[in-house]
GUMAR-581585 format. One record per residue: x, y, z of N, C-alpha, C, O in turn; residue number from 1; residue in one letter. Coordinates in steps of 0.05 Angstrom, whole numbers, plus 5000, padded with zeros to 4 digits. Each point is the difference from the previous one (the first is absolute). Example, Ala and Ser with C-alpha at 12.3 -4.5 7.8 and 13.67 -1.06 7.14 Angstrom:
REM residues 2
<nX:5264, nY:4886, nZ:5156, caX:4982, caY:5024, caZ:5000, cX:5018, cY:5024, cZ:5000, oX:5021, oY:5000, oZ:5013, i:1, aa:A> .
<nX:4972, nY:5021, nZ:4973, caX:5016, caY:5024, caZ:5001, cX:4985, cY:5022, cZ:5014, oX:5010, oY:5022, oZ:5004, i:2, aa:S> .
//
This chain:
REM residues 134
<nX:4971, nY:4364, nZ:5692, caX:5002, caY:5027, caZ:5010, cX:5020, cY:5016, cZ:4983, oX:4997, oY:5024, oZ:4997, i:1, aa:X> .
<nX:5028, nY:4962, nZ:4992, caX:5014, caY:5015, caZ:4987, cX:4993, cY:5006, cZ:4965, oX:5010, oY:5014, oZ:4982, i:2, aa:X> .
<nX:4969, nY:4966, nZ:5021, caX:4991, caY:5004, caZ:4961, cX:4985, cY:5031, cZ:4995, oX:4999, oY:5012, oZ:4979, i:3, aa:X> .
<nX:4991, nY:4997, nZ:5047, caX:4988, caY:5024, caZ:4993, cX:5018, cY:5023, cZ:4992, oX:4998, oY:5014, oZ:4980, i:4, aa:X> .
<nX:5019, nY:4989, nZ:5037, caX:5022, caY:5022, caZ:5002, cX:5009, cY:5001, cZ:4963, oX:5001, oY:5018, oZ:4983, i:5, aa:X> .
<nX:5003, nY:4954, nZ:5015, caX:5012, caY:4995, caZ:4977, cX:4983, cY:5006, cZ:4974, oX:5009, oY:5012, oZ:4981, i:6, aa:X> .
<nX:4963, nY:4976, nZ:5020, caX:4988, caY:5010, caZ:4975, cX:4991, cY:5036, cZ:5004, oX:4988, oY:5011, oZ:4981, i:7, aa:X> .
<nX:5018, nY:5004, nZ:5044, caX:4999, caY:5024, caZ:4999, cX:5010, cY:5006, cZ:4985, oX:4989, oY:5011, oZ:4980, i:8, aa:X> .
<nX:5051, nY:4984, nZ:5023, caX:5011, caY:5011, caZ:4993, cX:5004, cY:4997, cZ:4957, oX:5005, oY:5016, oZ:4982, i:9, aa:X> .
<nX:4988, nY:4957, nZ:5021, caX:4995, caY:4992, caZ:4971, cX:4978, cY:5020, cZ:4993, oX:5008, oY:5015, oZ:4983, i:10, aa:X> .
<nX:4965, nY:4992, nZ:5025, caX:4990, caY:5008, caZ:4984, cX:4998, cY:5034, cZ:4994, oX:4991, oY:5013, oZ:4981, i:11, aa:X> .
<nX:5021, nY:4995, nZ:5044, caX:5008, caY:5032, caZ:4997, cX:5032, cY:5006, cZ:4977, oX:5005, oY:5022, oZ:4989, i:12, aa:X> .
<nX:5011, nY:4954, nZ:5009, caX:5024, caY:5001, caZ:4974, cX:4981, cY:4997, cZ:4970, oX:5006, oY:5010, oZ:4978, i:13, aa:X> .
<nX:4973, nY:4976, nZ:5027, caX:4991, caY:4989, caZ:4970, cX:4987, cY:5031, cZ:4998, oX:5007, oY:5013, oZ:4980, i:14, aa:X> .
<nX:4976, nY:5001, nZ:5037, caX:4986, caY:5025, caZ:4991, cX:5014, cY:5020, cZ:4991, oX:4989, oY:5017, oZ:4986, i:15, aa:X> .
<nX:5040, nY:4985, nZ:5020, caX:5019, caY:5028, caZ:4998, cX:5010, cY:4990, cZ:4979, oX:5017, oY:5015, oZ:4991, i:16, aa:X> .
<nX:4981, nY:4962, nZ:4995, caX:5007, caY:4997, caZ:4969, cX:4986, cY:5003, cZ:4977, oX:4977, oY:4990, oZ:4999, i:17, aa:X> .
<nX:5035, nY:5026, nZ:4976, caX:4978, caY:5004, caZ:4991, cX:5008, cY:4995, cZ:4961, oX:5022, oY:5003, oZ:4988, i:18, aa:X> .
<nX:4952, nY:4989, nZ:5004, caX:4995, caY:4986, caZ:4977, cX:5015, cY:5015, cZ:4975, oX:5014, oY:5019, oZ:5007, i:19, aa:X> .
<nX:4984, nY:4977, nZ:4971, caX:4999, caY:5020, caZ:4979, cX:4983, cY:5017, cZ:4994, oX:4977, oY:4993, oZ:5005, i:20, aa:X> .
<nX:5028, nY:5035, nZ:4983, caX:4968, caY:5012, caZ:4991, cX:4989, cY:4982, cZ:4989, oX:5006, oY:4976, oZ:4997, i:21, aa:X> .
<nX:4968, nY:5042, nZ:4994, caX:4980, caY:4989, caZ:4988, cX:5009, cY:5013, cZ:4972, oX:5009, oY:5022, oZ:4995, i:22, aa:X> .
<nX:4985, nY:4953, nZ:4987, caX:4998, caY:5011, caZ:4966, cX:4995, cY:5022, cZ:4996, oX:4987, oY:5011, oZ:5018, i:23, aa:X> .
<nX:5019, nY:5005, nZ:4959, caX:4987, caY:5031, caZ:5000, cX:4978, cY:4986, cZ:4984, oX:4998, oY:4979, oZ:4987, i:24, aa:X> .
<nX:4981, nY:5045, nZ:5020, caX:4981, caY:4995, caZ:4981, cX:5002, cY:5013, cZ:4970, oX:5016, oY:5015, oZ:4990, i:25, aa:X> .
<nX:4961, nY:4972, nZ:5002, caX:5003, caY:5020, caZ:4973, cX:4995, cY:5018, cZ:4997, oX:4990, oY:5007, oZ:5022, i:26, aa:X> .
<nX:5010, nY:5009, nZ:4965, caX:5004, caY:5028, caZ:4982, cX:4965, cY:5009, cZ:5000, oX:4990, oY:4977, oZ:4999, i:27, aa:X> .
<nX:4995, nY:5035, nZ:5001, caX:4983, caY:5017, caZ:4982, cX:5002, cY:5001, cZ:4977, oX:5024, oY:5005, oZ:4995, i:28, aa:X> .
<nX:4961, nY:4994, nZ:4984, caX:4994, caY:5016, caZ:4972, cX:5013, cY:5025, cZ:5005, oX:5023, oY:5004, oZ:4992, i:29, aa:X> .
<nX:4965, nY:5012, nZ:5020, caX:5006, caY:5034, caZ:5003, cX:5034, cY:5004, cZ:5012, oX:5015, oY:5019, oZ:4996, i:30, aa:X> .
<nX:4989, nY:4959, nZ:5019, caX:5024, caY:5003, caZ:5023, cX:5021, cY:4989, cZ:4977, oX:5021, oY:5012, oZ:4997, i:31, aa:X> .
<nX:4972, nY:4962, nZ:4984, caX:5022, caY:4988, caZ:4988, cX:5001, cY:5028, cZ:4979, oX:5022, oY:5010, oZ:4997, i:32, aa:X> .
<nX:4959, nY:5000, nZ:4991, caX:5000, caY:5023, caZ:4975, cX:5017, cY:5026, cZ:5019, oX:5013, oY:5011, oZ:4982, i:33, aa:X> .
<nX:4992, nY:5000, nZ:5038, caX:5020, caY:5011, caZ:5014, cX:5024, cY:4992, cZ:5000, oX:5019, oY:5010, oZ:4988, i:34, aa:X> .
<nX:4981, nY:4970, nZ:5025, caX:5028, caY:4986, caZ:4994, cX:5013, cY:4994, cZ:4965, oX:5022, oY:4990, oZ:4997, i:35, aa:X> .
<nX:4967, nY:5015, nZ:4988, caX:5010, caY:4996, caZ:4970, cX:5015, cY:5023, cZ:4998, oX:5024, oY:5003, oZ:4997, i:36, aa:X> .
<nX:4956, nY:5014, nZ:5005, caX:4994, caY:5031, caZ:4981, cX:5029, cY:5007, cZ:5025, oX:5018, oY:5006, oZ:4983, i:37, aa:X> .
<nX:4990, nY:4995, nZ:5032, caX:5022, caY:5010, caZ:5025, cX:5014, cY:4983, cZ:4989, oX:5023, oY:5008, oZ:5005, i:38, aa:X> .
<nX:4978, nY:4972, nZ:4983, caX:5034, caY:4978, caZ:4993, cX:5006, cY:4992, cZ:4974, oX:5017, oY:4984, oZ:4992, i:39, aa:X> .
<nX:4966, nY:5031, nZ:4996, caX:4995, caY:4996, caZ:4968, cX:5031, cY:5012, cZ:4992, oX:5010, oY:5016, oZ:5015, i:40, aa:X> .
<nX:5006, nY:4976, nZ:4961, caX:5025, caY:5001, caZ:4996, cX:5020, cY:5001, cZ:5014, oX:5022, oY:5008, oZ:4991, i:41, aa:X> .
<nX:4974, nY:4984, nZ:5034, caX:5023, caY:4998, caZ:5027, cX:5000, cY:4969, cZ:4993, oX:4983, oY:4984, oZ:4991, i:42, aa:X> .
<nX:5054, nY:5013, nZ:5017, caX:5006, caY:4975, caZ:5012, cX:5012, cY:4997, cZ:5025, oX:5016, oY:5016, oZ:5009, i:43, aa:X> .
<nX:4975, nY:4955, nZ:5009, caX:5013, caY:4993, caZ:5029, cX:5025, cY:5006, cZ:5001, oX:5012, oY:4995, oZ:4979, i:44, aa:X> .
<nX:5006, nY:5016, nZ:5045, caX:5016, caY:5000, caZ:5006, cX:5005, cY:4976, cZ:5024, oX:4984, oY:4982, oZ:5005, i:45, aa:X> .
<nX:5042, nY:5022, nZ:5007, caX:5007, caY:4977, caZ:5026, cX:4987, cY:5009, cZ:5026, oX:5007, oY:5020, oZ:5013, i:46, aa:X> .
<nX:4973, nY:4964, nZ:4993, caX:4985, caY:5019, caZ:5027, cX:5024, cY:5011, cZ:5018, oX:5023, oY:4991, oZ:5000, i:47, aa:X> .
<nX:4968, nY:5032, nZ:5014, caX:5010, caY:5014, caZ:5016, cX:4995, cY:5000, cZ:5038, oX:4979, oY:5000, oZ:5011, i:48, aa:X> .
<nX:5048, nY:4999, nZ:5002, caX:4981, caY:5004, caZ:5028, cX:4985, cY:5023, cZ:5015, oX:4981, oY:5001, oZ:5016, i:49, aa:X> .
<nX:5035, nY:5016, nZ:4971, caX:4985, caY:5031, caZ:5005, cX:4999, cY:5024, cZ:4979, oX:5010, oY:4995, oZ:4978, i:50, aa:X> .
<nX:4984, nY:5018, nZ:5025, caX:4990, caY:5031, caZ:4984, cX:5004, cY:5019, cZ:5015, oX:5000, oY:4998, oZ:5024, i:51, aa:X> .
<nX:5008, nY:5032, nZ:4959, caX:4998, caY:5024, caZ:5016, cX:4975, cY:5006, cZ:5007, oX:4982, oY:4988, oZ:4988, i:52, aa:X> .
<nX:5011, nY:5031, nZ:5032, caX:4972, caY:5007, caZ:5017, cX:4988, cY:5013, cZ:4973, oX:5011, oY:5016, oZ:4985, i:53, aa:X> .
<nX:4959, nY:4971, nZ:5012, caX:4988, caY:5007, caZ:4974, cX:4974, cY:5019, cZ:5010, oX:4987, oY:4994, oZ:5020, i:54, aa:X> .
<nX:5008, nY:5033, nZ:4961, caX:4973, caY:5012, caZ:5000, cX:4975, cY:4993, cZ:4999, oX:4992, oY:4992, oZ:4978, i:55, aa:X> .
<nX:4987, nY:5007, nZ:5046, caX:4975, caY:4989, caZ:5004, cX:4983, cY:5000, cZ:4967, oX:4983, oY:4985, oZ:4989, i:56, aa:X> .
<nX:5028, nY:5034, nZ:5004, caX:4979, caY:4998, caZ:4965, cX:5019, cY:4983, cZ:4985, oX:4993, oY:4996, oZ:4977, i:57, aa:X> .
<nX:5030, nY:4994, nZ:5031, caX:5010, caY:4983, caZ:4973, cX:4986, cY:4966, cZ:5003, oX:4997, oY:4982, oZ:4983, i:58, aa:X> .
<nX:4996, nY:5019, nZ:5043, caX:4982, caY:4968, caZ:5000, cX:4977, cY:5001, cZ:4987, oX:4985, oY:5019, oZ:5000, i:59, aa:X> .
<nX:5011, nY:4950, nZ:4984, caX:4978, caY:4992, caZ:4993, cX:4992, cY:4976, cZ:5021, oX:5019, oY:4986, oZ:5009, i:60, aa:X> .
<nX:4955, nY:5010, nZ:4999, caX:5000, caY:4972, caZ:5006, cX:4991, cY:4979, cZ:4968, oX:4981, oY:5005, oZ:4984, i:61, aa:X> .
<nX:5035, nY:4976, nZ:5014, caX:4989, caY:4978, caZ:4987, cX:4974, cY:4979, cZ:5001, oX:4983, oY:4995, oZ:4983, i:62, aa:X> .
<nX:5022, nY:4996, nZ:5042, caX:4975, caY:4982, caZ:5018, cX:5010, cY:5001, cZ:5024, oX:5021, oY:5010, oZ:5009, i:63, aa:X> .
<nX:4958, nY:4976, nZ:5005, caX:5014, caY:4997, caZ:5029, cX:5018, cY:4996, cZ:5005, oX:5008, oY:5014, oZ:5018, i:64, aa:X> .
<nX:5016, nY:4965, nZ:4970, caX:5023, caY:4993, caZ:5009, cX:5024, cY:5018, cZ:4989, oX:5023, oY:5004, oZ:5009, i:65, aa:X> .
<nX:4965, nY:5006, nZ:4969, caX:5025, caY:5009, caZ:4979, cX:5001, cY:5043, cZ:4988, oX:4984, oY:5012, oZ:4987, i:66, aa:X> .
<nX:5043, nY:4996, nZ:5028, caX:4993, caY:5030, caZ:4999, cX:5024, cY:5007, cZ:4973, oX:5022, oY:4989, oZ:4999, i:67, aa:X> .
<nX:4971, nY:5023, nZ:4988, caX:5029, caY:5013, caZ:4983, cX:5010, cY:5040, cZ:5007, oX:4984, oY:5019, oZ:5003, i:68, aa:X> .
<nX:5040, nY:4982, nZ:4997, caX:5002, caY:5025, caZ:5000, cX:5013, cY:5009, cZ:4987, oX:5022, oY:4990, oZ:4998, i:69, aa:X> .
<nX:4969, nY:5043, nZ:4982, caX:5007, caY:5003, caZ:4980, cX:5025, cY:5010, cZ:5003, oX:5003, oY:5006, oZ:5023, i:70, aa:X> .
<nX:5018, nY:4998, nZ:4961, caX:5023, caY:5020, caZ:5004, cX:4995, cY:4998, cZ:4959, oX:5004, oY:4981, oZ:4985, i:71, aa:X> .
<nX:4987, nY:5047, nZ:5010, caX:5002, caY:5019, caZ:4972, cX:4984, cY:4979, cZ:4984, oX:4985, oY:4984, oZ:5010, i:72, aa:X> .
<nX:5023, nY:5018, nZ:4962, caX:4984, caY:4979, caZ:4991, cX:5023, cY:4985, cZ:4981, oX:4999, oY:4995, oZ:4976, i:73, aa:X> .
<nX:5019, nY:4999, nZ:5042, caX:5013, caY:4980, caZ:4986, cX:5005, cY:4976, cZ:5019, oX:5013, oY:4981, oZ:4991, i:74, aa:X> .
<nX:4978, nY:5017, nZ:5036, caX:5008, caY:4991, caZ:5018, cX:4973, cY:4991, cZ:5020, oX:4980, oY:5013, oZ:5005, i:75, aa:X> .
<nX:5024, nY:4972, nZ:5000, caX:4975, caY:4987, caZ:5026, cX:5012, cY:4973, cZ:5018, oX:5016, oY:4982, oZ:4995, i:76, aa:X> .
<nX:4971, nY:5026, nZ:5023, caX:5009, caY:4975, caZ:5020, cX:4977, cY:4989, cZ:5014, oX:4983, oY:5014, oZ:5010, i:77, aa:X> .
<nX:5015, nY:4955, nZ:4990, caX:4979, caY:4987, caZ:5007, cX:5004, cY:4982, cZ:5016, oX:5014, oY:4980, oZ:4995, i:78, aa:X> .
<nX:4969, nY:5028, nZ:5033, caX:5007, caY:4987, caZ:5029, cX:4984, cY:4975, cZ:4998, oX:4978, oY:5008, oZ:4991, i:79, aa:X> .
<nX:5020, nY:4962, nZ:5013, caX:4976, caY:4985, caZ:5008, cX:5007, cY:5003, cZ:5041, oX:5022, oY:4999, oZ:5012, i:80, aa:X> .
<nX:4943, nY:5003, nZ:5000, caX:5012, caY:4996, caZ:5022, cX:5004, cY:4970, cZ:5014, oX:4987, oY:4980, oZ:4993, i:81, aa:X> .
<nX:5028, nY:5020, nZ:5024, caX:5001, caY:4975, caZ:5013, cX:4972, cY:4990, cZ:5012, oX:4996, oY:5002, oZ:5024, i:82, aa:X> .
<nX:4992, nY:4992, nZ:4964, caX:4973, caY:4988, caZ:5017, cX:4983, cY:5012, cZ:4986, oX:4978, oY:4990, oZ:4999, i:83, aa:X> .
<nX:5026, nY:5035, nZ:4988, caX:4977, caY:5016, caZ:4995, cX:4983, cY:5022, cZ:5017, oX:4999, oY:4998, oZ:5024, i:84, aa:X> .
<nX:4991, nY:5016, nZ:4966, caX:4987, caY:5018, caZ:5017, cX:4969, cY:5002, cZ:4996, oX:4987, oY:5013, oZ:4984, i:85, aa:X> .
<nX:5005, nY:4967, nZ:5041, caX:4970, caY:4994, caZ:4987, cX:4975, cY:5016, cZ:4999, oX:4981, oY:4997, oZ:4985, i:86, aa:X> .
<nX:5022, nY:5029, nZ:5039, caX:4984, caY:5020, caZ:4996, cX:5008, cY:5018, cZ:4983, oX:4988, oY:5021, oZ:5003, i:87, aa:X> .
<nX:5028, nY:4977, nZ:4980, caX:4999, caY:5025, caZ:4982, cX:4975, cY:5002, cZ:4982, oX:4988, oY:4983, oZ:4987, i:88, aa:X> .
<nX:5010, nY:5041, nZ:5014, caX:4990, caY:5026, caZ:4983, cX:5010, cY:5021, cZ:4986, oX:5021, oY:5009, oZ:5007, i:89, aa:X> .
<nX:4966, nY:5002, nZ:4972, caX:5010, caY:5016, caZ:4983, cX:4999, cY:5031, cZ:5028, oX:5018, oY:5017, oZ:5004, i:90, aa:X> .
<nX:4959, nY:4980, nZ:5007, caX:5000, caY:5027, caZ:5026, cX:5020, cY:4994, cZ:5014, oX:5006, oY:5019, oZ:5014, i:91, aa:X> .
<nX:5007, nY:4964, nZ:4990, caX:5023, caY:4997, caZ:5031, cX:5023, cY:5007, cZ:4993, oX:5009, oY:4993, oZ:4978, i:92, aa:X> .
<nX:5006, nY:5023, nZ:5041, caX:5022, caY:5010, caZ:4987, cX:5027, cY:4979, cZ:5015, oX:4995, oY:4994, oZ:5023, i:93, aa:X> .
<nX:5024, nY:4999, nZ:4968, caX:5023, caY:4986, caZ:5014, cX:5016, cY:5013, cZ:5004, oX:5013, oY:5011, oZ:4982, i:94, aa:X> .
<nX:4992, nY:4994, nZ:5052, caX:5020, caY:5005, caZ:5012, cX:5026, cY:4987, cZ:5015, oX:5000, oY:4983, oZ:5017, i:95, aa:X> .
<nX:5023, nY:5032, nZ:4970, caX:5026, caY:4985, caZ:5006, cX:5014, cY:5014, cZ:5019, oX:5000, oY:5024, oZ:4995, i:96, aa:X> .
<nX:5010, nY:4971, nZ:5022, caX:5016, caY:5020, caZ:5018, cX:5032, cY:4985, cZ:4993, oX:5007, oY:4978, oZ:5006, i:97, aa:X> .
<nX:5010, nY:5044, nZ:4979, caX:5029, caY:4999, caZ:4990, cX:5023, cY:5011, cZ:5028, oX:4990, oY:5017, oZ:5014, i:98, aa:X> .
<nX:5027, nY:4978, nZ:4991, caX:5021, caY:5010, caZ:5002, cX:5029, cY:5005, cZ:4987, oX:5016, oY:5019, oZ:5003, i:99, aa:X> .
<nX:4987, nY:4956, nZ:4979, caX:5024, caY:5006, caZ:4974, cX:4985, cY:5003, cZ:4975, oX:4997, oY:4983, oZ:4983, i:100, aa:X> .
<nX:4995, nY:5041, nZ:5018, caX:4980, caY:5013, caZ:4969, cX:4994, cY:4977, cZ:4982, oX:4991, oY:5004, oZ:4977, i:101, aa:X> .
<nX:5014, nY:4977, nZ:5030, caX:4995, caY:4973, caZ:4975, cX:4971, cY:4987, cZ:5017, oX:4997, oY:4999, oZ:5024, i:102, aa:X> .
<nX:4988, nY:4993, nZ:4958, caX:4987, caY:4973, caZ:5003, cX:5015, cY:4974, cZ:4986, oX:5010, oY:4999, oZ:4978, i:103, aa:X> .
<nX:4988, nY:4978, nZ:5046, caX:5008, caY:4969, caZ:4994, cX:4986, cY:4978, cZ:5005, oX:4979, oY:4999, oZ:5012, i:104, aa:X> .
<nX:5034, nY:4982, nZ:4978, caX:4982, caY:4972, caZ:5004, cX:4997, cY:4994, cZ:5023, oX:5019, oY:4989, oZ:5010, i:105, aa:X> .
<nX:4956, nY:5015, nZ:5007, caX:4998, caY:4982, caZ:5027, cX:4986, cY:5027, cZ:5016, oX:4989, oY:4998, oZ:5022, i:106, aa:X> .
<nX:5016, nY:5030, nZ:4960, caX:4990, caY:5020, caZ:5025, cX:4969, cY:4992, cZ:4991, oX:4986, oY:4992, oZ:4981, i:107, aa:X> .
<nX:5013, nY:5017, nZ:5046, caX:4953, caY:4992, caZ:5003, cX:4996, cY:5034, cZ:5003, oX:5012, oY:5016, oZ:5014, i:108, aa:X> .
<nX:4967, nY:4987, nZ:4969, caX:4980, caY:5026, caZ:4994, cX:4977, cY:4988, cZ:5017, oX:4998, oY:4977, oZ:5009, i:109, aa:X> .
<nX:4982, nY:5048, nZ:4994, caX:4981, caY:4998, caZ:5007, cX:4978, cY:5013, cZ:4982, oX:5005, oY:5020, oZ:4988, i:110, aa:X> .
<nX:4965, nY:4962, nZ:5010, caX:4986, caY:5009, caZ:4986, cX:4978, cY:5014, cZ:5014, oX:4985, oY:4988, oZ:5016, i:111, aa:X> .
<nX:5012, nY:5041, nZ:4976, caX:4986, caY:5016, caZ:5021, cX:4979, cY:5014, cZ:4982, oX:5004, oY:5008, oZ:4977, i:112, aa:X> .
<nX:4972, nY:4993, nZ:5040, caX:4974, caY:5019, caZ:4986, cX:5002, cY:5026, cZ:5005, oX:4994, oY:5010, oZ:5021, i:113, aa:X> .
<nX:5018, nY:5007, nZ:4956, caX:5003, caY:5032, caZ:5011, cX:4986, cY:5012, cZ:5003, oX:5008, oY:5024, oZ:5000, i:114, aa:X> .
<nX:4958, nY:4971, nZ:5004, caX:4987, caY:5020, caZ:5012, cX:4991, cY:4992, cZ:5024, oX:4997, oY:5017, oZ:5018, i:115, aa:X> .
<nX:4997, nY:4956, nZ:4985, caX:4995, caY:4998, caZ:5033, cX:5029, cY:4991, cZ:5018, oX:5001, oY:4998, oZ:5024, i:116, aa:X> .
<nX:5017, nY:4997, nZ:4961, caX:5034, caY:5008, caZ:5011, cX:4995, cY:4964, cZ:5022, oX:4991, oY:4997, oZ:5023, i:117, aa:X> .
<nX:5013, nY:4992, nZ:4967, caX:4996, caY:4979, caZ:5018, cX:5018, cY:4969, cZ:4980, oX:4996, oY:5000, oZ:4976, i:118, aa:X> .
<nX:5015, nY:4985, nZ:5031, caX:5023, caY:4983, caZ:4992, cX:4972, cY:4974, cZ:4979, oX:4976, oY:5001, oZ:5004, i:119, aa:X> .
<nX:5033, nY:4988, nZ:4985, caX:4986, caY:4980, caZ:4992, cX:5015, cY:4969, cZ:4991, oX:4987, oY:4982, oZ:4990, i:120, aa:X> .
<nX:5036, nY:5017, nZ:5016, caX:5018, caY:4981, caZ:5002, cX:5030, cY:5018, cZ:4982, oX:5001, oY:5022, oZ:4989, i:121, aa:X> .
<nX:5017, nY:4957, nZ:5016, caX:5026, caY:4997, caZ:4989, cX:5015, cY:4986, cZ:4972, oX:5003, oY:4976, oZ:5002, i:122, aa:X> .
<nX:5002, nY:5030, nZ:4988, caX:5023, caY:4998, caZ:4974, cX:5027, cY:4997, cZ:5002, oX:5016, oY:5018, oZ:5002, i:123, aa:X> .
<nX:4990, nY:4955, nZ:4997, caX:5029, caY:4992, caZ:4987, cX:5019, cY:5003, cZ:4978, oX:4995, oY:4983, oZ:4983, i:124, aa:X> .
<nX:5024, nY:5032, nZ:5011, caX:5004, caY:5003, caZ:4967, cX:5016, cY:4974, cZ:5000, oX:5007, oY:4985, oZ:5018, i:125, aa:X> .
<nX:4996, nY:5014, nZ:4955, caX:5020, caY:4972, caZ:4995, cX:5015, cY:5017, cZ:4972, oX:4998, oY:5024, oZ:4994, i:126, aa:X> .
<nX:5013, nY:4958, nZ:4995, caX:5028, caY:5022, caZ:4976, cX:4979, cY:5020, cZ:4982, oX:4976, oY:5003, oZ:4999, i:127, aa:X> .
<nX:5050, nY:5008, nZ:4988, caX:4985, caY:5023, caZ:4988, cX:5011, cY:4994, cZ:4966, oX:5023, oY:5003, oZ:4992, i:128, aa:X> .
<nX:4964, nY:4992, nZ:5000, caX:5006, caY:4998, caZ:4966, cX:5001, cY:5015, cZ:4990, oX:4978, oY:5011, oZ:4996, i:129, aa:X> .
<nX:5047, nY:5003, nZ:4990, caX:4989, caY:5025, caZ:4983, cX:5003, cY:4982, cZ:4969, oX:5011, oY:4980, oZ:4993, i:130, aa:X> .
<nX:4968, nY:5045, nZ:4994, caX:4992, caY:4997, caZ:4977, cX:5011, cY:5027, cZ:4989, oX:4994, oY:5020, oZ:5011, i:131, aa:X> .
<nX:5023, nY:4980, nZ:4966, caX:5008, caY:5021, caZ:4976, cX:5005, cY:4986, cZ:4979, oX:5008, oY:4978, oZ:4992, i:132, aa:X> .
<nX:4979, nY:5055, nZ:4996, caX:5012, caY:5001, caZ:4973, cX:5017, cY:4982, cZ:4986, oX:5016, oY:4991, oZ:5016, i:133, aa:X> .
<nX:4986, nY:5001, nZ:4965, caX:5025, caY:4988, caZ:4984, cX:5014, cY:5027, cZ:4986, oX:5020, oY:4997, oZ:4986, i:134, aa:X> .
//
């Protein structure tokens, strides 16, 4: 009588734990040829936990998992997300709701269809790498 209680409770602790992402996937032809041409004579810096609040036209998406955002052209920063964002689309726009004008590691966006205005899942960021100039 008391084994039940017990593998309840065992098996509702094992569900609320949770695995590593999943591998990113690979790149596209078209998606890895984006990512060049945007990091071409930039080198890595020390990832970052956050960024100042960036302009909706300075994002590129990379692939599903991976967004960069421009600052001029000496400078870029490239988010992988935590998990990835598996419905993305080049049509979906990601929305972040800020209160300290920065985006950081761990805030979750939402990925939304702006013409029928309706949510299509969530986005984790994880560090932000910038890439400059030498």
């Amino acid at each position: 009588m008391r084994t039940l209680p017990l593998l309840l409770v065992g098996g509702l602790a094992a569900s609320c734990t949770m695995g590593p992402p999943p591998p990113p996937q690979p790149m596209h032809a078209a998606q890895s040829d984006k990512a060049m041409r945007l990091l071409a004579g930039k080198v890595a810096g020390p990832p970052q936990d956050c960024i100042s609040t960036i302009n909706a036209n300075d994002m590129v998406w990379l692939d599903h998992s991976t967004v960069a955002f421009k600052r001029g052209s000496n400078l870029v920063y490239v988010n992988h997300f935590n998990g990835g964002c598996d419905n993305y689309a080049d049509r979906y726009a990601l929305v972040t709701r800020q209160v300290t004008g920065q985006l950081c590691r761990g805030d979750i966006a939402q990925l939304v269809d702006p013409v029928a205005h309706y949510a299509l899942g969530s986005c984790n960021f994880g560090e932000f790498i910038p890439y400059r100039r030498p």
